[in-house]
Structure formats: structure tokens, C-alpha cells
MIDOSE-1310 file (N, C-alpha, C; in nm, 2 decimals, decimal comma, always signed):
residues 110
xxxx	-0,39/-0,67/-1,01/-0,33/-0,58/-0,91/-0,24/-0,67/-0,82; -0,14/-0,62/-0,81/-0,03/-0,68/-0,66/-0,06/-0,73/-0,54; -0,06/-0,80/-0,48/-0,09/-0,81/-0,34/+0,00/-0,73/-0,26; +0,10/-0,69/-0,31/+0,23/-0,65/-0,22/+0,29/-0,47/-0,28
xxxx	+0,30/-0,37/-0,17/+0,29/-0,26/-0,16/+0,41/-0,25/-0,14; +0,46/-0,13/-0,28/+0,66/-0,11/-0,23/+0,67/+0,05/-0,16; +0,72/+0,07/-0,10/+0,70/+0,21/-0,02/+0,88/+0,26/+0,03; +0,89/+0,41/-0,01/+1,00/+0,46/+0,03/+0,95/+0,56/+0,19
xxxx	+1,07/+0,53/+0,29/+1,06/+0,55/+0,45/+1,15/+0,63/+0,45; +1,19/+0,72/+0,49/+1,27/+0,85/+0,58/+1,30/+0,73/+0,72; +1,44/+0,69/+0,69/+1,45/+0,65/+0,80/+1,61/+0,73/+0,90; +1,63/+0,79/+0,80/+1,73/+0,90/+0,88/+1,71/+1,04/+0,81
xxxx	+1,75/+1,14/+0,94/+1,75/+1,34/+0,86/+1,90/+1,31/+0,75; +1,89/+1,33/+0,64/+2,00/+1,33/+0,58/+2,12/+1,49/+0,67; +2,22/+1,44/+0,64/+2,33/+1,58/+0,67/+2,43/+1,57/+0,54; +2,39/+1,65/+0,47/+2,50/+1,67/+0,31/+2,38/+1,60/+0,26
xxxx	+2,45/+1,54/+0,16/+2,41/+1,45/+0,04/+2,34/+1,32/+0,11; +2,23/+1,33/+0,00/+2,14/+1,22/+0,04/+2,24/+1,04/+0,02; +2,21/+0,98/+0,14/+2,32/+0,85/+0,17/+2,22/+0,74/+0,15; +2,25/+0,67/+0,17/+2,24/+0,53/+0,14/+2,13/+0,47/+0,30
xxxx	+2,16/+0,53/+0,36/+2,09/+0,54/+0,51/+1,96/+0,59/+0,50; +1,94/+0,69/+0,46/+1,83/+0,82/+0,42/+1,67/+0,72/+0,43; +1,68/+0,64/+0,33/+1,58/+0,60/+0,28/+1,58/+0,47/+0,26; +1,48/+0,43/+0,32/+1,44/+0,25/+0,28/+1,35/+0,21/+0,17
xxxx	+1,37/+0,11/+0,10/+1,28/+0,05/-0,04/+1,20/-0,08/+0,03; +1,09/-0,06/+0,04/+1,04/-0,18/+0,16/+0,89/-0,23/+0,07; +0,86/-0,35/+0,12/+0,74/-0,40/+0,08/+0,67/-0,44/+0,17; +0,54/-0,39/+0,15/+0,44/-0,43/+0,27/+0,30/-0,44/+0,17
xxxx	+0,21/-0,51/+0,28/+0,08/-0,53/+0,21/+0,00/-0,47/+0,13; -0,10/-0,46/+0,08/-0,16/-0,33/+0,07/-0,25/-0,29/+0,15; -0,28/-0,10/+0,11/-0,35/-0,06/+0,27/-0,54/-0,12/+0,20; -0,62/-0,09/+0,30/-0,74/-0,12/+0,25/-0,82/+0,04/+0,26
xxxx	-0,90/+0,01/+0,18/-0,99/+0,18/+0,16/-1,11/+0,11/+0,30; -1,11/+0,18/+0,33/-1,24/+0,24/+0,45/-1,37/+0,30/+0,37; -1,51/+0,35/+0,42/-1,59/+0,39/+0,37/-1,55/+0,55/+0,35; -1,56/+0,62/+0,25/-1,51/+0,72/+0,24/-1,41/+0,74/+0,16
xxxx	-1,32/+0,64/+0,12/-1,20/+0,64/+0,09/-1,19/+0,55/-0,02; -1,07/+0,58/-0,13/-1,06/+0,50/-0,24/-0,90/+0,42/-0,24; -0,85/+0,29/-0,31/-0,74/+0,31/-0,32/-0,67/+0,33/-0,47; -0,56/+0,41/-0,48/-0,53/+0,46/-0,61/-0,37/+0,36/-0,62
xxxx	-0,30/+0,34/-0,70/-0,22/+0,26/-0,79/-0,16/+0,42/-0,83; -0,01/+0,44/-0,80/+0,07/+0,54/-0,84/+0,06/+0,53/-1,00; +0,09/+0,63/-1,09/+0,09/+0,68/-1,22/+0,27/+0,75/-1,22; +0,29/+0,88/-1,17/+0,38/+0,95/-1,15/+0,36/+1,01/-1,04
xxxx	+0,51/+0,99/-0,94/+0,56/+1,09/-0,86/+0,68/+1,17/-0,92; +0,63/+1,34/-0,80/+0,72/+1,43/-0,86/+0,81/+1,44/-0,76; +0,96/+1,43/-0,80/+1,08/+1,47/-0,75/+1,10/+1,59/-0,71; +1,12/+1,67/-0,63/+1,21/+1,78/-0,62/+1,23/+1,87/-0,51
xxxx	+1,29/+1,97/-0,56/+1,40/+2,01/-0,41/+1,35/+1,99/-0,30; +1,19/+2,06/-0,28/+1,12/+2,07/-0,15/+1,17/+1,90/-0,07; +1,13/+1,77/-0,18/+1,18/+1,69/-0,07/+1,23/+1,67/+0,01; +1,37/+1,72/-0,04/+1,49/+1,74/+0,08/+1,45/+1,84/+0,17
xxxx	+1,42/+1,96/+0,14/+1,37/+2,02/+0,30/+1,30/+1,91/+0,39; +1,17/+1,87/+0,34/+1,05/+1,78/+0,41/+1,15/+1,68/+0,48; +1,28/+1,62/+0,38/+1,36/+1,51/+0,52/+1,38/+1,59/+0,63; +1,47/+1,74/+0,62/+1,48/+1,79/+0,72/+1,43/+1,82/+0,88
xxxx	+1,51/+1,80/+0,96/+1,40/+1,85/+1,03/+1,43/+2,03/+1,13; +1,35/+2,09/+1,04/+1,36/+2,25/+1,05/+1,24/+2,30/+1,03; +1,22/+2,46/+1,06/+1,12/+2,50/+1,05/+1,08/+2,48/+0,87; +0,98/+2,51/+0,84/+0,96/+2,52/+0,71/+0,80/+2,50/+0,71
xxxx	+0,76/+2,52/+0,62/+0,60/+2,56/+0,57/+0,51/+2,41/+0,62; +0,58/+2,33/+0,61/+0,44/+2,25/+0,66/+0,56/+2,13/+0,75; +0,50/+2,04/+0,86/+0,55/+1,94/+0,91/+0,65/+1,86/+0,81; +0,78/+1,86/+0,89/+0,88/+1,77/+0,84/+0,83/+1,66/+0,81
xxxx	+0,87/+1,51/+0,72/+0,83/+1,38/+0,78/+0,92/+1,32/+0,82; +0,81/+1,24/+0,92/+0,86/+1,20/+1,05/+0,95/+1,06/+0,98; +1,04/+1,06/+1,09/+1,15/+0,97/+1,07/+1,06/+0,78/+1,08; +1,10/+0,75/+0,99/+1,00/+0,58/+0,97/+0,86/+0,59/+0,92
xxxx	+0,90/+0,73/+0,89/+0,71/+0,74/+0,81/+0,74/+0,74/+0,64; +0,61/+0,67/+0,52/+0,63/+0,69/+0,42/+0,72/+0,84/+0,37; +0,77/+0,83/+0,26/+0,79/+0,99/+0,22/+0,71/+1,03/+0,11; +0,68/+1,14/+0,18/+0,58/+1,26/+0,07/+0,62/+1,31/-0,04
xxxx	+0,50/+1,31/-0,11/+0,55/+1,43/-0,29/+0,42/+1,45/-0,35; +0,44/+1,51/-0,47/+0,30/+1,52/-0,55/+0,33/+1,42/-0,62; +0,17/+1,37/-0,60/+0,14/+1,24/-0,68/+0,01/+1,19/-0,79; +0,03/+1,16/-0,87/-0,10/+1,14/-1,01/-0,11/+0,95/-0,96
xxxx	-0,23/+0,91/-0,96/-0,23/+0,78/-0,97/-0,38/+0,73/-1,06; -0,43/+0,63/-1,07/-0,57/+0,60/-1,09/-0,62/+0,50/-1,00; -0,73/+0,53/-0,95/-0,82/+0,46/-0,85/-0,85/+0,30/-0,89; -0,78/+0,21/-0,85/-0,84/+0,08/-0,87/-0,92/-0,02/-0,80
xxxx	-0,99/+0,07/-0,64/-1,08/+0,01/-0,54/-1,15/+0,17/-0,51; -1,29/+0,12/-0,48/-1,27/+0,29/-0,43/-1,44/+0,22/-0,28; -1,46/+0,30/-0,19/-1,55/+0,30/-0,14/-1,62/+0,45/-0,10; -1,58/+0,56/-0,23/-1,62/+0,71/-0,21/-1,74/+0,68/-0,40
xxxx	-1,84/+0,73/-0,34/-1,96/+0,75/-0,51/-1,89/+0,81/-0,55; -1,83/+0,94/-0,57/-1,76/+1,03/-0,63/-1,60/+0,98/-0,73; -1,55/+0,87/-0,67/-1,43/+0,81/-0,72/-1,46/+0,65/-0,75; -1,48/+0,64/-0,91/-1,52/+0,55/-0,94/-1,36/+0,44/-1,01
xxxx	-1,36/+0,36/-1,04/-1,26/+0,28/-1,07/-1,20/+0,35/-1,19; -1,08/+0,39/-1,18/-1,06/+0,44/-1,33/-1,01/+0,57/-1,33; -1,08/+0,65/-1,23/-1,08/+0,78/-1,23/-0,90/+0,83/-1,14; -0,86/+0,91/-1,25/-0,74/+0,98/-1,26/-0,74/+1,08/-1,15
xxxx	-0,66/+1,05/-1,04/-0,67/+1,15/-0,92/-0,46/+1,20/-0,92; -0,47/+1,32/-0,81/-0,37/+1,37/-0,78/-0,35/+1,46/-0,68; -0,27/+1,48/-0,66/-0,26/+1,58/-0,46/-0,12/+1,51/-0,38; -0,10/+1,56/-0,29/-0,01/+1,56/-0,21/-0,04/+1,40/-0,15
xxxx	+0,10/+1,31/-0,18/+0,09/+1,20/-0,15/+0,20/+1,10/-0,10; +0,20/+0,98/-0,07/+0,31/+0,90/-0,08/+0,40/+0,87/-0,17; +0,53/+0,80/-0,15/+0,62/+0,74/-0,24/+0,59/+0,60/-0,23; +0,48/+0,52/-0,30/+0,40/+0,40/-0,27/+0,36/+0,39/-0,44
xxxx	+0,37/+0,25/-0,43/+0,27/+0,19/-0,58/+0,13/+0,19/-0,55; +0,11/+0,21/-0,44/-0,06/+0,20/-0,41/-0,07/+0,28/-0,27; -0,18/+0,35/-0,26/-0,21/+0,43/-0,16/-0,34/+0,46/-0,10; -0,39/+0,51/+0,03/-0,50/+0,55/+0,03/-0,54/+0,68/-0,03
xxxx	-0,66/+0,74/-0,08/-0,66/+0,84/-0,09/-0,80/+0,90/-0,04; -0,80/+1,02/+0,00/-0,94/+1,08/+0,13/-0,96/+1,19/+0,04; -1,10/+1,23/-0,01/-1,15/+1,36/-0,06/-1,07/+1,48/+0,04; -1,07/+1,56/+0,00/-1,11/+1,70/+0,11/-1,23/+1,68/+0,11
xx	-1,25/+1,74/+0,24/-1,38/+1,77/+0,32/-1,38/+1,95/+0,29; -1,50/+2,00/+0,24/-1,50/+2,11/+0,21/-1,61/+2,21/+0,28
């Protein structure tokens, strides 16, 4: 596993076409799992339109992301640390996530 975590940032609202500005390609550490929590290793993120809304910043169905925060999508990864009984090393997870080679990921609470 990497020691070092690549992550795409919303660091400007695009206006027209997504620029060169838009978005940062950055490396940072990796995050650590907490009790409750596992960390997963991206598999596939999904591309599409909604992105571009979420740069926005307008009304729309759920919170814009915030400018200098990771950017969001649907994401498949597999668990390679985990501190949840339920998510064991290995195990194939997916849900609304980062644009990251590695991430935290939290059950729903139900």
C-alpha cells in the first residue's frame, strides 16, 4: 500500500468549460480509520454530469462542494485497513465518495 494519498480539490466554481484552475491533482498522506471506520483503496470512480452541478455553486439537491474540499462521486473501492467487525480486509464497498486513491469510509448508521 502507498504511503501517499492523490486527491482531486474544487479549488474554483468553474464558469463555461471546466479550466485548468477548476481542479487540483495533489498528494497528501493517508487519512487513518478511527474505531468504527475502515480505509478503502479506490477501484472505480464515476464521472458525470451531476459533477459539474456539485462544482456549482446553486441550489440543487444536495450541498455544493465546498471550494478546497476533496471532490465528490460514486465510488467502488476495497477495504485495505478496516476498524468496523462488519468490513473486513478485502471486502468490496461503494456509495457516495471522494476523488482519492484511498479514503475513509463510515457505515450508515441505521
Amino acid at each position: 500500500m502507498s504511503e501517499v494519498n492523490r486527491i482531486w480539490r474544487l479549488r474554483n466554481r468553474p464558469v463555461g468549460d471546466i479550466t485548468d484552475d477548476v481542479l487540483s491533482f495533489e498528494e497528501e498522506s493517508l487519512p487513518v480509520p478511527s474505531d468504527g471506520e475502515f480505509l478503502f483503496r479506490l477501484n472505480y470512480l464515476s464521472l458525470d454530469p451531476t459533477n459539474r452541478v456539485w462544482m456549482s455553486d446553486m441550489d440543487q439537491y444536495m450541498p455544493p462542494v465546498e471550494l478546497d474540499a476533496p471532490m465528490r462521486g460514486l465510488v467502488s473501492g476495497t477495504v485495505v485497513k478496516s476498524h468496523h467487525p462488519d468490513y473486513a480486509e478485502g471486502t468490496i464497498v461503494s456509495g457516495l465518495g471522494i476523488w482519492a486513491d484511498y479514503q475513509i469510509g463510515t457505515p450508515p448508521r441505521l
